[in-house]
N, C-alpha and C positions, 0 to 999 in steps of 0.2 A: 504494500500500500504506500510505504515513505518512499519506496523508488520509484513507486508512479508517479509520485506525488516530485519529487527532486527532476525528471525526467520532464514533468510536463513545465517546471518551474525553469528548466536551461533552455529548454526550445521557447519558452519567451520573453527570456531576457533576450537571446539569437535576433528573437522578431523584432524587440525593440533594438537593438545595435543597430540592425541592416537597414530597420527603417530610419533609424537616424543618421546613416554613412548617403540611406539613397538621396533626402532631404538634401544634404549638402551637395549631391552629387547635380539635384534640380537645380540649384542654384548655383554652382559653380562654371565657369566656363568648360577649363580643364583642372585636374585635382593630383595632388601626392598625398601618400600615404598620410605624409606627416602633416599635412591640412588640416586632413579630417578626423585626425588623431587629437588637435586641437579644437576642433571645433565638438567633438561627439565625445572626449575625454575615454577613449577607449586606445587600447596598445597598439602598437604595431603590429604587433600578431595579429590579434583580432583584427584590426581593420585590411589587412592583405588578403585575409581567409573569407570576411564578407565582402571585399573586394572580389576575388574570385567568383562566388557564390552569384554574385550578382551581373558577372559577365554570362555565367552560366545560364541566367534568367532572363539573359536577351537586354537586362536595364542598360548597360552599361560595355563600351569596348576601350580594350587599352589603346593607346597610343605610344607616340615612341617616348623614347624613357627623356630622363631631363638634362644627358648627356645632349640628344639631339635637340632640347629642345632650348638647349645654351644657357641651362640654369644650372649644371652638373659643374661643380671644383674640385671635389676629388674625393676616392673611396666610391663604393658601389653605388653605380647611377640607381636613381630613385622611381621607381612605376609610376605612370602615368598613366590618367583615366581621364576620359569624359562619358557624358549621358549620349545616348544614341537616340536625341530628339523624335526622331520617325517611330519609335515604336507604338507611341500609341497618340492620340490626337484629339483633344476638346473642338464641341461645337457651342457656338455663343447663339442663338436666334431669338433678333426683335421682331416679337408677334404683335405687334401695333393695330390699331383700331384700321387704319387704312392697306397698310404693307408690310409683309413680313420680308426680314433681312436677314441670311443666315451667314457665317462664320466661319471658316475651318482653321485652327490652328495648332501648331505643334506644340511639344511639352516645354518651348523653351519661349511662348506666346506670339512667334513668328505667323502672322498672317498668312494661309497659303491662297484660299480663293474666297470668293464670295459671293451671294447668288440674292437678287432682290425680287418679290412676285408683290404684283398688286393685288388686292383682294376687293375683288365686287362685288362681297355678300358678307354681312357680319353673320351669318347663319354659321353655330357651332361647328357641322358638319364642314362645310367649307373650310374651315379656320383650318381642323386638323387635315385633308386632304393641300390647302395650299402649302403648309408650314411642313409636312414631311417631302412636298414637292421643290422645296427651293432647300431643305436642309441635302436632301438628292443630287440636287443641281451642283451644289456649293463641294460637296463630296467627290464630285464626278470630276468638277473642274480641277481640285486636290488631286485627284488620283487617289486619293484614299478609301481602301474597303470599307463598308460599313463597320465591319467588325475589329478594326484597329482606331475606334472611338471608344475612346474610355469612360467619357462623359457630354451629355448633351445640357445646356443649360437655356433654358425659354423663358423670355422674360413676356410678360402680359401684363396691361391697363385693367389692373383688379387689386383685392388684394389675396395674399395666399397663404397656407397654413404653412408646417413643420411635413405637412404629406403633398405638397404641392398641387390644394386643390383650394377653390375662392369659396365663400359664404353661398348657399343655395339661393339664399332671399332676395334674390336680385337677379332678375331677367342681362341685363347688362354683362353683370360679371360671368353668369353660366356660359355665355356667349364670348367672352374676351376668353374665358379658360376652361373650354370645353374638354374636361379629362386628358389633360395635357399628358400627366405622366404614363399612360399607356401609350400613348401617338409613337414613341420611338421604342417600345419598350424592348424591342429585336436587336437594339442598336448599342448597347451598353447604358449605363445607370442614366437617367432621367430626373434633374431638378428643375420645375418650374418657381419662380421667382416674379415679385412685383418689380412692376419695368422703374420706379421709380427707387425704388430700394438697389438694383444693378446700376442706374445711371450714376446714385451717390459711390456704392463701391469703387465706380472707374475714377471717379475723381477722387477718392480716398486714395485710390493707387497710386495716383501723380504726386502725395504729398505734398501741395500746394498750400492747400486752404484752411491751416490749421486744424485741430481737434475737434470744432465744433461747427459744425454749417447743414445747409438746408441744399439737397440739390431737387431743385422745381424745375419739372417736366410742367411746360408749357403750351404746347400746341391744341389738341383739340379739347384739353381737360388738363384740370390742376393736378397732380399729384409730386408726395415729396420725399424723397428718402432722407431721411434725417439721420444723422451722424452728430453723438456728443460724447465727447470726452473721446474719444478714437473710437464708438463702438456703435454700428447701425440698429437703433431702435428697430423693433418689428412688433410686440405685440403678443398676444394670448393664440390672438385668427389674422395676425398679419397684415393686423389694419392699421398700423401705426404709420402717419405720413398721409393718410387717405386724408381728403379736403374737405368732406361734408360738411364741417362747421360754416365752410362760409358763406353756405345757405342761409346763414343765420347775422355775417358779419355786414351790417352798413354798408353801403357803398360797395358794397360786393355783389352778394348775393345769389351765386351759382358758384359751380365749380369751372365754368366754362373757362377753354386758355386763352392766352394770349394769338394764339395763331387763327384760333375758331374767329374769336369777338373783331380781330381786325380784317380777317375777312369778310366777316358778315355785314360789319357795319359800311364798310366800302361797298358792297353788294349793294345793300341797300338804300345808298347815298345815289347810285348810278341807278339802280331799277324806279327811284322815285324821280329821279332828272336833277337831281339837288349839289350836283358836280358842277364846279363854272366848267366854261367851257375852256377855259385854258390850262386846266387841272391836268398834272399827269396822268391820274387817276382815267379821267374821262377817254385817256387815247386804246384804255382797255376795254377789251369784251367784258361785261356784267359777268359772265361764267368764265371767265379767264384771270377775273382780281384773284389776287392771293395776300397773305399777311407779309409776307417777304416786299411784294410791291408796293404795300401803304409804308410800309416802314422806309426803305427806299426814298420812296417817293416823298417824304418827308426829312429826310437828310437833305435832300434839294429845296427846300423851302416850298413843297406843295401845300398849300392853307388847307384843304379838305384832312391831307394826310396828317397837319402837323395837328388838328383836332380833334382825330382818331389818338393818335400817337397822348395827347394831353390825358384824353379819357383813358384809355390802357395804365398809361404811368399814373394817376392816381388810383388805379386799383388794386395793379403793382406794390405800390408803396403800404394799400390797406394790411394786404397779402402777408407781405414781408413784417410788416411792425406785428402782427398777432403772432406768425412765427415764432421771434425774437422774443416779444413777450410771454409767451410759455414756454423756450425752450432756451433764452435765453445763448442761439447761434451768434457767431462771430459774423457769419455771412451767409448769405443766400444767392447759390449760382444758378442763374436762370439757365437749363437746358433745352435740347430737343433741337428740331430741325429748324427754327426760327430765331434759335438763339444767335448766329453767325449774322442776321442784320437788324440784332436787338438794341441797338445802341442809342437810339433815340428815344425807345420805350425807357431803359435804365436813366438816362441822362435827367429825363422828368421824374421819375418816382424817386432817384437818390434828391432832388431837388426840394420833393413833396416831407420825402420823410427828415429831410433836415429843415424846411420851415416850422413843419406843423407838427413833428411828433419827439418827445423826451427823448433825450438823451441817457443811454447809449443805442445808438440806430445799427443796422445790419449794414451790410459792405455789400452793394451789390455786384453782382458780375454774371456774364455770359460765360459759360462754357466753351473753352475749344474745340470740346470733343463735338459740340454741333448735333446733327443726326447720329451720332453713331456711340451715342454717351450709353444709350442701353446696350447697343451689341459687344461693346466693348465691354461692360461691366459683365456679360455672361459670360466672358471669357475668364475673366480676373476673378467670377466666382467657381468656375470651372477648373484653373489654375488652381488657384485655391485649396479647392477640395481634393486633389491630386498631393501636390505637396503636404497637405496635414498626414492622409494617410497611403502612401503612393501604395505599399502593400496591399491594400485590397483590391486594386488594379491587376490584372494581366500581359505582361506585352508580348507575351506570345499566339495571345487572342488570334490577331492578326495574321500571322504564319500558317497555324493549323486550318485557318480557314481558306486560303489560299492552294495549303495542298489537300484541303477534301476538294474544291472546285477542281484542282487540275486531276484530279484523282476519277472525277466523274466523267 
């Protein structure tokens, strides 16, 4: 019974060594022994023996030693290792209200393709047939098997549990996260995520914006992944960052975004004739205004646009100051696909919020990441989850599946 008991106790201290040798091994470029001997406080011994072990397992190939790699002075050159990135490969896919964008990248978050499908049905059914057809595409263009995906990560305009499924009570959300985690479930492990909660990670990744901020997805609906103290709030059912209060805030009063409202109200400026005639605005088709063009068009000094632009940035500024007063962020980065020609909505609301609200006020800012702050954040929680415990991963997945095909 003690020897079972001491036997199963070596085999996982083993597991935890190797998973801390592979760790470093993700993160490292190229590695020696005596790296990772530093970094995992484990011997020389050991770390050559799980070094081995793990070339064995496909993680990892040596390289030439550090004679050749001109780091060698003298006494027995030292092994050299890196990670063999291709073995296995996250998928990041923003499934958006309008378009999903899928992702492929390797273990070392190198971009390999990317596959974008519009969607002309918010019908559940649709949502999963488009979003396994462009994560398909994105795979194809990789050259990547299905089966040398280790992880697929789906970010959705909902919110989502700990089992990557949204609140039933809501017609909307059944339909942004129609049983996600099945859709790929052939394809290795499946995490569905709020797209707002992935846009904050990706900008957590950059280390920019200090410990505490607000990243607000803008476009056709508010939503916010909040990050304080270094750690992204989520919730009981995941609904932590969801906007519904400001159904209730003054001068707000929906969740509706920034990219919805400044299209609409342009729309509705031109379909009532209420555009002068030497408006930028006016030289657009009615079904052809976008929020990118009023905003635009308001950096140029259009009068229509710079009074859309007024109204936006004082709701802006409501937005951010409720924020900040319950959460007490450093800043609020406006994301999503509108944020790249947001500068004129920000310009007014940091304006609004420094006449008319207490100090300490939020720091506003647009994201660089632009459109792509969700897909990129499903990859960083896809990384992520890889690096914590690479061990439950496979990279042989890949291989065997390759020679049952050529086998067939």
């Amino acid at each position: 019974m003690f020897q079972d008991d001491a036997g199963a106790s070596t085999q996982l201290l083993r597991k935890i060594n190797m998973g801390a040798v592979l760790r470093h091994a993700l993160e490292a470029e190229t590695f020696m022994a005596t790296e990772a001997m530093a970094v995992t406080g484990l011997t020389r011994t050991t770390v050559l023996g799980l070094c081995d072990e793990l070339v064995d397992r496909g993680w990892i190939e040596e390289v030439g030693d550090s004679r050749e790699a001109g780091q060698y002075v003298k006494g027995r050159p030292a092994r050299r290792y890196r990670l063999r990135n291709d073995v296995g490969h996250v998928v990041g896919v923003d499934a958006g209200q309008h378009t999903v964008t899928a992702v492929v990248s390797d273990l070392r978050g190198t971009i390999l393709a990317r596959a974008t499908h519009a969607l002309d049905s918010q019908d559940g059914a649709a949502r999963r047939t488009t979003v396994r057809a462009a994560v398909d595409e994105a795979l194809g263009l990789a050259a990547v098997h299905p089966a040398g995906v280790f992880l697929t990560v789906i970010g959705v305009p909902a919110p989502v549990d700990e089992n990557g499924r949204s609140p039933r009570n809501n017609e909307f959300w059944d339909n942004m996260n129609p049983d996600f985690p099945t859709v790929l479930a052939d394809r290795g492990e499946t995490i569905v995520d709020n797209d707002a909660n992935l846009a904050a990670l990706a900008e957590r990744a950059r280390g920019t914006h200090g410990g505490s901020f607000a990243a607000l997805l803008s476009g056709e609906r508010f939503g916010a992944g909040l990050v304080i103290d270094g750690m992204l709030l989520r919730g009981p059912r995941g609904g932590a960052g969801e906007m519904r209060l400001l159904n209730v805030v003054e001068g707000v009063g929906s969740t509706e975004g920034l990219g919805l409202l400044g299209r609409q109200w342009a729309v509705d400026a031109s379909r009532a004739g209420a555009l002068p005639s030497g408006s930028i605005l006016a030289r657009i088709p009615a079904e052809q205004l976008s929020a990118e063009a009023v905003f635009n068009a308001a950096a140029d000094g259009d009068i229509t646009a710079l009074g859309i632009v007024d109204r936006l940035g004082e709701r802006l500024a409501r937005i951010a100051h409720v924020l900040a007063s319950l959460l007490d962020v450093d800043k609020v980065i406006v994301a999503g696909a509108v944020a790249a020609a947001l500068e004129p909505v920000l310009s007014k609301a940091t304006a609004v919020l420094e006449d008319h609200f207490e100090a300490p006020v939020p720091v506003l800012a647009a994201s660089t990441l632009a459109a792509d702050g969700v897909v990129l954040g499903a990859l960083e929680c896809g990384l992520s989850a890889v690096r914590e415990q690479p061990l439950s991963f496979d990279p042989r997945r890949q291989a065997r599946a390759g020679e049952r095909e050529g086998r067939a």
